[in-house]
C-alpha positions in Angstrom: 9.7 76.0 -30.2 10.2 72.5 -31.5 8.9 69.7 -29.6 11.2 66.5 -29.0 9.8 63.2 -30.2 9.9 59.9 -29.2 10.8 58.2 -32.6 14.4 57.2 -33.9 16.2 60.4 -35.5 16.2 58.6 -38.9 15.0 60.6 -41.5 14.3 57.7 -44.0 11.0 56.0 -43.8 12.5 52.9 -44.7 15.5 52.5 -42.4 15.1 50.5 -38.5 16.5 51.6 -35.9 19.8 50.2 -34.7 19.1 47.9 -31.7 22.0 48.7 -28.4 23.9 46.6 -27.2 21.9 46.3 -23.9 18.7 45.4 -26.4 20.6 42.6 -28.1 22.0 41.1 -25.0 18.5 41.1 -23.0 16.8 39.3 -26.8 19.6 36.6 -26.6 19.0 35.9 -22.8 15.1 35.3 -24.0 16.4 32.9 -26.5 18.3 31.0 -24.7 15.5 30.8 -21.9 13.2 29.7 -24.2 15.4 27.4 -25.9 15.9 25.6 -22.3 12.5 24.6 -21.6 11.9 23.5 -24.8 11.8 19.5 -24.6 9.3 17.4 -22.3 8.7 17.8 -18.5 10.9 15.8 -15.7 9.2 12.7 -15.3 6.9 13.1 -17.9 7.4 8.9 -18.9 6.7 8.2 -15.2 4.2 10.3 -14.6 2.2 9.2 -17.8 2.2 11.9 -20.2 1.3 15.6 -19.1 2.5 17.2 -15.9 0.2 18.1 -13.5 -2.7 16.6 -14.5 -3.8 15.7 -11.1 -6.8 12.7 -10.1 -9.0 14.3 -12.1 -7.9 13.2 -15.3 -7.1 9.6 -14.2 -10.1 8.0 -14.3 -11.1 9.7 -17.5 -7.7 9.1 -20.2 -6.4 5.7 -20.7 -2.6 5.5 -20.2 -1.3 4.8 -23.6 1.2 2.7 -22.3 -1.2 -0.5 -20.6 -1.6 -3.1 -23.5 -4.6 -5.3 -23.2 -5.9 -7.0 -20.2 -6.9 -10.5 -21.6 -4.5 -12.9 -19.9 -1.8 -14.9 -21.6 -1.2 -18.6 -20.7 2.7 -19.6 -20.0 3.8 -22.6 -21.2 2.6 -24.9 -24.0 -0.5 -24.0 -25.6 -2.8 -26.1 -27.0 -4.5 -24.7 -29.9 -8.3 -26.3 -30.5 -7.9 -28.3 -33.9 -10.2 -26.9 -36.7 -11.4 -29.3 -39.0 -12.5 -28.7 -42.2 -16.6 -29.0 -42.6 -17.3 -31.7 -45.2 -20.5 -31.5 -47.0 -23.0 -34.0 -45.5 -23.1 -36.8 -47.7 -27.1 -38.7 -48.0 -25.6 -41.8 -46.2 -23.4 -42.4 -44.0 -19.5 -44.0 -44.3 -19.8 -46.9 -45.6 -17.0 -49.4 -46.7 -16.7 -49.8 -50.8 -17.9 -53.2 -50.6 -21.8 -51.9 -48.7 -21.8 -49.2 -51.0 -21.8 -51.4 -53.9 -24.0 -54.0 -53.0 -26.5 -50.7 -51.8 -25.9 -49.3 -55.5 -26.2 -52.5 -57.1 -29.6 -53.0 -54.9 -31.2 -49.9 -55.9 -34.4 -50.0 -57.0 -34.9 -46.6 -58.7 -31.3 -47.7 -60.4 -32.8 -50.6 -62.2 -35.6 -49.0 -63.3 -34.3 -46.3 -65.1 -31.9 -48.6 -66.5 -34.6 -50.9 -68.0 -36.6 -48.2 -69.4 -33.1 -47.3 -71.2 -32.5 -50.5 -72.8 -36.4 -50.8 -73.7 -35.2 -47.4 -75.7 -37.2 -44.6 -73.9 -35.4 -41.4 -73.2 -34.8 -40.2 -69.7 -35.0 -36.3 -68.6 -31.7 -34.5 -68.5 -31.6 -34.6 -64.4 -32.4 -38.5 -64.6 -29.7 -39.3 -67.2 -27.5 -37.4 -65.5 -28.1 -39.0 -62.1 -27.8 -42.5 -64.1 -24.2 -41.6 -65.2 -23.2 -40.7 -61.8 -24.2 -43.8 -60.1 -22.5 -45.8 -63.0 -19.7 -44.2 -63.1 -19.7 -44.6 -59.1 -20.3 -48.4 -59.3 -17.1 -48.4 -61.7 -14.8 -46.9 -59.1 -16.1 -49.0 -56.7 -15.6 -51.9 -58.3 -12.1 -50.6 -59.7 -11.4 -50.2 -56.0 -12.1 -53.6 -54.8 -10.2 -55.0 -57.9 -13.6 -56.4 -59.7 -14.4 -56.0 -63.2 -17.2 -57.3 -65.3 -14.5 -57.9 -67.7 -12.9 -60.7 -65.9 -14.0 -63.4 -68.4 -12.2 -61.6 -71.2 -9.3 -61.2 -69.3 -8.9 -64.7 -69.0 -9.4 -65.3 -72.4 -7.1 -62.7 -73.3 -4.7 -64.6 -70.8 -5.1 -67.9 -72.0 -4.2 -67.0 -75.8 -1.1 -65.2 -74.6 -0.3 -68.6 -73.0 -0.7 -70.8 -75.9 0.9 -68.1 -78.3 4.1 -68.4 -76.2 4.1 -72.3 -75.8 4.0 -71.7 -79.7 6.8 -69.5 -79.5 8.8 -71.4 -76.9 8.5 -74.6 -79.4 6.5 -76.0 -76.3 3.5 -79.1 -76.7 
């Protein structure tokens, strides 16, 4: 006699069983039961982030939503004024009119300038430490409105004068 077996009565290997109606309804239920629960806790914000985490974990995660501690001051705020770090000069501020009477007084100055009109030649860091000082002295001295040109100037001045008296038809 033939024994009765538990599998579906389809005869091809390929083909699933049709589910019942009962089967279908009972998988949809599931669904939906799932779907339900699907977003975060009640009070999950308040309670700062998982549910039921108990004391334990208090002392041991940081609650993501505590900024920093360092206290802020209300009201105006005055913010320390950074200055700029100027290189240290070898001497101290003076006004134009001490730094040119210092330049003019300089002993090392006048040396080096003698031994250049005598016609010796100065090392590269001499000559160049010669220019700067000159060059120096002129803007001092452009500064304070003196030139060592001033008796050519007046020259100068004087023959405009007399070419225009000319001009003019003056005596």
């Amino acid at each position: 006699m033939k024994k009765p077996t538990s599998a579906p009565r389809s005869t091809a290997p390929g083909k699933a069983r049709r589910k019942t109606r009962e089967e279908l309804d009972q998988e949809a239920r599931d669904r939906k039961r799932t779907k339900k629960h699907r977003g975060h806790a009640a009070g999950s914000r308040a309670s700062g982030g998982e549910a039921g985490t108990g004391g334990k974990k208090q002392g041991q995660q940081k609650d993501p939503r505590i900024g920093s501690k360092t206290p802020i001051q209300l009201g105006a705020v005055e913010r320390p004024v950074t200055r700029q770090q100027k290189p240290k000069s070898e001497k101290p501020m003076l006004s134009p009119q001490a730094e040119l009477d210092l330049l003019e007084n300089d002993e090392r100055l006048d040396a080096l300038l003698e031994r250049l009109e005598k016609g010796e030649a100065l090392s590269a860091e001499e000559q160049t430490w010669v220019d700067a000082k000159l060059d120096r002295i002129d803007a001092l001295m452009q500064e304070l409105g003196l030139s060592y040109d001033d008796d050519e100037d007046e020259e100068e001045d004087e023959g405009k004068e007399d070419m225009m008296r000319l001009l003019k038809g003056g005596n």
